[in-house]
C-alpha positions as CSV (number, residue, x, y, z in Angstrom):
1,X,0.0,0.0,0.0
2,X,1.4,3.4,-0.8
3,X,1.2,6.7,1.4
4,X,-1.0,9.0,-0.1
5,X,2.1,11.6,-0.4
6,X,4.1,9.3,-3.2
7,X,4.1,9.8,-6.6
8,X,3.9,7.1,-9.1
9,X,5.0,7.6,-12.7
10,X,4.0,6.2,-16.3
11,X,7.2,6.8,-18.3
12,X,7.4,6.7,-22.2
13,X,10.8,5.6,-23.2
14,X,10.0,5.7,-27.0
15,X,8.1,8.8,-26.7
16,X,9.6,11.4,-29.0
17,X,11.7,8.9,-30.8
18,X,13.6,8.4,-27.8
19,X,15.0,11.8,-27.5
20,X,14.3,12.1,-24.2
21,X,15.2,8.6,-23.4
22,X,18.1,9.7,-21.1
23,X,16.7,12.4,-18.9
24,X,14.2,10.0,-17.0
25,X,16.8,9.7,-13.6
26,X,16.8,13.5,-13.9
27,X,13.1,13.9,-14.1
28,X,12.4,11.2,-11.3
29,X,15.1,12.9,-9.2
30,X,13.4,16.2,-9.7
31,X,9.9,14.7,-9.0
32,X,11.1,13.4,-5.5
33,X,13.0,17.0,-5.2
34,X,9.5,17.5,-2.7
35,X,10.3,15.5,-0.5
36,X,7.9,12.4,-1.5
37,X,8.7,8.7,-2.7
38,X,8.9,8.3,-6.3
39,X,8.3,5.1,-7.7
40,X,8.2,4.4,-11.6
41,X,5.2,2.2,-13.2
42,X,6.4,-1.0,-15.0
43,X,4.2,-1.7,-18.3
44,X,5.3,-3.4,-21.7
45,X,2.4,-2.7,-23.4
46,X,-0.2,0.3,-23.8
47,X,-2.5,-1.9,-21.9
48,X,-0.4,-3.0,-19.3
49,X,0.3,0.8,-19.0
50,X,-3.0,1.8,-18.3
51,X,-3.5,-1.5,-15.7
52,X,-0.7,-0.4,-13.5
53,X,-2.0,3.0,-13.5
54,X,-5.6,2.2,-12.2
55,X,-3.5,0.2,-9.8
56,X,-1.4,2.9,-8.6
57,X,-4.8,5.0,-8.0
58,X,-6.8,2.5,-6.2
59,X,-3.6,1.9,-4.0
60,X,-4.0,5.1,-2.6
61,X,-1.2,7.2,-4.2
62,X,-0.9,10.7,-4.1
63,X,-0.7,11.8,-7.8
64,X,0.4,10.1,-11.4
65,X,2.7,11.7,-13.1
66,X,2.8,10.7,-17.0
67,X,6.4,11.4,-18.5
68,X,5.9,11.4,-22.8
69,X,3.4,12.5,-25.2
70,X,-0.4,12.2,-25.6
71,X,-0.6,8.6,-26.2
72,X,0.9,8.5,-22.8
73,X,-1.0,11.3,-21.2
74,X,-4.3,9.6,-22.5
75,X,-3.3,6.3,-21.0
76,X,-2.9,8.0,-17.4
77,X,-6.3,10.4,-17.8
78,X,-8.3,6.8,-17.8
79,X,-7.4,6.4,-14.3
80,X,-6.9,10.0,-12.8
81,X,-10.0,11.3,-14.2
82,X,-12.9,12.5,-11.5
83,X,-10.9,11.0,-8.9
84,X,-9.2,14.1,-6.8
85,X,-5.9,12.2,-7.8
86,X,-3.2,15.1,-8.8
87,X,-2.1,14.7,-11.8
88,X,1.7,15.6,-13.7
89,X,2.6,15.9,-17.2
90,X,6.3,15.6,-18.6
91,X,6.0,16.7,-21.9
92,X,9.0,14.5,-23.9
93,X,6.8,13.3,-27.0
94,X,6.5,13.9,-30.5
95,X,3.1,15.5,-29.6
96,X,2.8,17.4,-26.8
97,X,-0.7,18.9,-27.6
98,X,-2.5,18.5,-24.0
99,X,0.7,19.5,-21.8
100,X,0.9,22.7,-24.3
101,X,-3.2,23.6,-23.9
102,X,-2.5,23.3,-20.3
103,X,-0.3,25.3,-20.0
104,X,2.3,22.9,-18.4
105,X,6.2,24.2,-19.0
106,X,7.8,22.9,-22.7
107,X,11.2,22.3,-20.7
108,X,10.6,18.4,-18.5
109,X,13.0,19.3,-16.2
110,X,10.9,22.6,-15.5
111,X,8.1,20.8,-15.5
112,X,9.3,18.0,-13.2
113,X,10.4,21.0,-10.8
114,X,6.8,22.3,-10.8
115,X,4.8,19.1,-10.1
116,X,7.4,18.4,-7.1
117,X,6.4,22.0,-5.9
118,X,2.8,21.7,-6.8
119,X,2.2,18.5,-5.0
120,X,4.2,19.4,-2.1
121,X,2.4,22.3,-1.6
122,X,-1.1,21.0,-1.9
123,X,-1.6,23.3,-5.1
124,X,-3.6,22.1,-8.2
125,X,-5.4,23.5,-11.4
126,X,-8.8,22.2,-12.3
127,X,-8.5,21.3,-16.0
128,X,-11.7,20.2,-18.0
129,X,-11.6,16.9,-19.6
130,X,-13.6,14.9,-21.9
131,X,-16.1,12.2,-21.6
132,X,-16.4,9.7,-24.5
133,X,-19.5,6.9,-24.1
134,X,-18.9,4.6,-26.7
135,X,-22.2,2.5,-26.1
136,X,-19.8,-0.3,-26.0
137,X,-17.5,-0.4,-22.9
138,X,-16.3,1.4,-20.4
139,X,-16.0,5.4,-21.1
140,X,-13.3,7.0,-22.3
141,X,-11.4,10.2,-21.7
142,X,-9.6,12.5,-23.8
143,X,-7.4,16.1,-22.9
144,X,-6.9,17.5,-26.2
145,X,-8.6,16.5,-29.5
146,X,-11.1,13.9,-30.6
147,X,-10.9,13.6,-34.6
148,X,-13.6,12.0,-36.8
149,X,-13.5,12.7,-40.3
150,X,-10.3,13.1,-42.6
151,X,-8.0,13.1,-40.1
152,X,-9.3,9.9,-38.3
153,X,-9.7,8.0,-41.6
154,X,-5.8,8.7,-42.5
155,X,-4.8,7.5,-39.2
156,X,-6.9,4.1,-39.4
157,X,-5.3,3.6,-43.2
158,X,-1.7,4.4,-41.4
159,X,-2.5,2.0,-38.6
160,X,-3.1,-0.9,-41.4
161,X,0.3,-0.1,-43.4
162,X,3.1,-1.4,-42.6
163,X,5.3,0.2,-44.6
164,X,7.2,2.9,-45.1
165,X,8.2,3.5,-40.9
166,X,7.9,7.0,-38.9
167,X,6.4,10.1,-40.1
168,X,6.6,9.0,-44.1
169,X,3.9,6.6,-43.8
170,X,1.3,9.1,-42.1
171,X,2.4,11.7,-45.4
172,X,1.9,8.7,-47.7
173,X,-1.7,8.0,-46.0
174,X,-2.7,11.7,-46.1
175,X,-1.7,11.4,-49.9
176,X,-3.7,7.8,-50.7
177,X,-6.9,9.3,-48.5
178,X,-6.8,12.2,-50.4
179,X,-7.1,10.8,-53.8
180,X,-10.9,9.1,-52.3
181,X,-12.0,12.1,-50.5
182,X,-15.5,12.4,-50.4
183,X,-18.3,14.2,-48.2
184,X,-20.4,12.3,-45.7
185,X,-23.5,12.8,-44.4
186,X,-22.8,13.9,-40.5
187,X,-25.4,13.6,-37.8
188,X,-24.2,16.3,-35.2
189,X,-25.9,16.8,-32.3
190,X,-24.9,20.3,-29.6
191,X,-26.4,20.3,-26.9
192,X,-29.3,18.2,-27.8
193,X,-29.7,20.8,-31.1
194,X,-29.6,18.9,-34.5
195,X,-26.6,21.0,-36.6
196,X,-26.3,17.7,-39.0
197,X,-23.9,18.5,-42.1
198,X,-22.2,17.2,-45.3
199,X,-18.7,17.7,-44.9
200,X,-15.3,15.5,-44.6
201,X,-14.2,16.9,-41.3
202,X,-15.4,16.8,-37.6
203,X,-13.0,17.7,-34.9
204,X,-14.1,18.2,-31.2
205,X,-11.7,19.8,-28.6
206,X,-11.2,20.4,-25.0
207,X,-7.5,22.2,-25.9
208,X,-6.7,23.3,-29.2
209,X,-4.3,21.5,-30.8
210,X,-3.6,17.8,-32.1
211,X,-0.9,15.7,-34.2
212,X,2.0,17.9,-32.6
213,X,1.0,21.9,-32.7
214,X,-2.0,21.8,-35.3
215,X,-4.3,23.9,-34.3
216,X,-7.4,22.5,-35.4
217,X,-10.0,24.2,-32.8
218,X,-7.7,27.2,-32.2
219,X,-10.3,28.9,-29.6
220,X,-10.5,25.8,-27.3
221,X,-9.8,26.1,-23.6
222,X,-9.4,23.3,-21.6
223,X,-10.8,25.2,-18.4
224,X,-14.3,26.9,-19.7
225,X,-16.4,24.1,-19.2
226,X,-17.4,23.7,-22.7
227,X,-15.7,21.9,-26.0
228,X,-15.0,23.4,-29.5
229,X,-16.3,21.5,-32.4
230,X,-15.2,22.5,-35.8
231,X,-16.4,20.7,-38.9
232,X,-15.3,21.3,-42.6
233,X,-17.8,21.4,-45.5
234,X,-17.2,19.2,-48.6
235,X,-13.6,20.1,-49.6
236,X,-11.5,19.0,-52.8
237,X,-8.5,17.9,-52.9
238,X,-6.9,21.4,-53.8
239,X,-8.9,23.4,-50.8
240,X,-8.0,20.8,-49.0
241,X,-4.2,21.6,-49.4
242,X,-4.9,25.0,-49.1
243,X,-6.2,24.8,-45.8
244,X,-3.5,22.8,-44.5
245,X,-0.4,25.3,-44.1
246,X,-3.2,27.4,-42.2
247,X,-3.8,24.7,-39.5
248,X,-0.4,25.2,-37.4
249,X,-1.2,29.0,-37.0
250,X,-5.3,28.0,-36.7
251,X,-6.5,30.7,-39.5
252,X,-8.3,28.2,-41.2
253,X,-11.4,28.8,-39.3
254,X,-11.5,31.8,-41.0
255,X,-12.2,29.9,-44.1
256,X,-15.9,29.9,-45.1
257,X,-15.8,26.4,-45.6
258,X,-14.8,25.8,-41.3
259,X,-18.0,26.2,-39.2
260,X,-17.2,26.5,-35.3
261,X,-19.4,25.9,-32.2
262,X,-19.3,25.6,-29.0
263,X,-21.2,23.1,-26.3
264,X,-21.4,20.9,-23.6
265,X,-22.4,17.8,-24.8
266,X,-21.8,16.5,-28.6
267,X,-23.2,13.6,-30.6
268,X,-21.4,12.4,-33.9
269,X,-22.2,9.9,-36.0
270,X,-21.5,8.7,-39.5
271,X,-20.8,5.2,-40.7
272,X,-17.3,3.8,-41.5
273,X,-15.5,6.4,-39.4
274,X,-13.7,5.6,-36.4
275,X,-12.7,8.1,-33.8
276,X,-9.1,9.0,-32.6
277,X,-8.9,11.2,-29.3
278,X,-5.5,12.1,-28.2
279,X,-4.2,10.2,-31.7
280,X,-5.3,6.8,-29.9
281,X,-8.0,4.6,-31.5
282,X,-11.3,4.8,-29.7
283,X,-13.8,2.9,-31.2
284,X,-16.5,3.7,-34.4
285,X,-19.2,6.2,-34.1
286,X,-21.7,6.8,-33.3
287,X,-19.8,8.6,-29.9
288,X,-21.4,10.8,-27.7
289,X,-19.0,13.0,-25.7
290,X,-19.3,15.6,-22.8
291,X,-17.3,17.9,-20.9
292,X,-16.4,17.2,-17.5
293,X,-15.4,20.5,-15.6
294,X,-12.2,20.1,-14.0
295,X,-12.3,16.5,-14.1
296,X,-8.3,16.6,-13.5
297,X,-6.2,18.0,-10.8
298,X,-3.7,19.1,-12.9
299,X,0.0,19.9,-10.9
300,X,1.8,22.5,-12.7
């Protein structure tokens, strides 16, 4: 059984391509720099990963701290969120989207230091989270984006391939998924309002950026209680490519084919689409999703 004061950590070693691989001692050594235990998870697999952390939590620890990107951050939400657990995030991924809506410190050493002073303090940030019921299973959470049009269809055709490695075979997915795009038929739902549309893009946000710094709902903040949805209507293949140098500064919403809301509670549906959140595999619409008002204790 752990004291409620330690801090258990899920630690990506592959996150960022490894480029952080050798500062873990530092950032454990800062973590414990508070004066509390450290102790780091042990998981060979995603699964396994998520596992130890719901152990960690109903063992009583103090707070989780996840060290990598958002694949790792969204494997530690499942078991922090809408518990009073504090919560750390070590950005040292290729993606960082959910640390950087936070507003947690780019440097991990920095932001090592300021969970260690955070938790030893007692101080913590409510930070909004989102709710994903799947009709299926268990819900789901998510911290920055949940994609589920053209985006979520290139990473389910990257998922498949298995060649060529890294970042190439997302650009030669983009370019296959490209060549087929075509407009669905949407069924969107705000806040119990019908705002169904023919588009190839549906993006809903609790912080404003995905895939590493693209800016997709640019006006999302992760502590106003609500989440930004922004859908695209039908789009070529040329305003497609248009649009997509505009996405990393967010001016594409200025477009006047990018429609933006705002609500609570969202309902999405559209056949052969499954949904990414925090660029992990959910499950197929249709999803329903809502925002949880600091759901997280966030130590920063």
């Amino acid at each position: 059984m752990n004291s409620n004061d330690d801090i258990a950590v899920l630690a990506n070693p592959g996150a960022g391509r490894g480029r952080h691989r050798g500062l873990l001692p530092a950032v454990l050594d800062r973590l414990g720099s508070g004066g509390r235990a450290v102790r780091l998870l042990e998981a060979g697999s995603a699964e396994d990963a998520e596992k130890a952390c719901h152990r960690a939590v109903a063992e009583g620890i103090g707070a989780l701290v996840a060290v990598g990107g958002d694949g790792t951050v969204h494997r530690a939400l499942q078991a922090v969120a809408d518990t009073g657990v504090g919560f750390g995030v070590v950005p040292a991924g290729t993606g960082n989207d959910f640390a950087t809506g936070a507003g947690i410190p780019e440097d991990p050493l920095r932001a090592a230091e300021a969970i260690a002073a955070a938790h030893r303090d007692g101080r913590h940030h409510p930070v909004d989270l989102a709710r994903i019921d799947t009709g299926q299973r268990d819900a789901r959470w998510f911290g920055a984006v949940l994609a589920a049009g053209f985006d979520a269809v290139v990473n389910e055709r990257a998922n498949r391939m298995r060649w060529p490695r890294g970042p190439r075979r997302y650009d030669l997915a983009i370019m296959l998924e490209a060549a087929r795009l075509r407009p669905r038929r949407y069924a969107l739902e705000l806040d119990g309002v019908d705002h169904s549309f023919a588009g190839v893009l549906v993006a809903v946000g609790n912080c404003p950026s995905y895939g590493g710094g693209l800016r997709i709902c640019p006006d999302a903040d992760p502590t106003d209680g609500l989440l930004d949805v922004v859908v695209a209507a039908p789009l070529g293949r040329v305003a497609l490519a248009r649009l997509q140098p505009r996405l990393r500064r967010g001016t594409h919403v200025e477009d006047p084919l990018i429609t933006s809301y705002r609500a609570r509670e969202v309902r999405i549906d559209t056949p052969g689409i499954v949904g990414y959140a925090d660029g992990e595999r959910v499950a197929a619409l249709p999803l329903a999703i809502g925002c949880r008002p600091g759901a997280v204790r966030l130590l920063r």
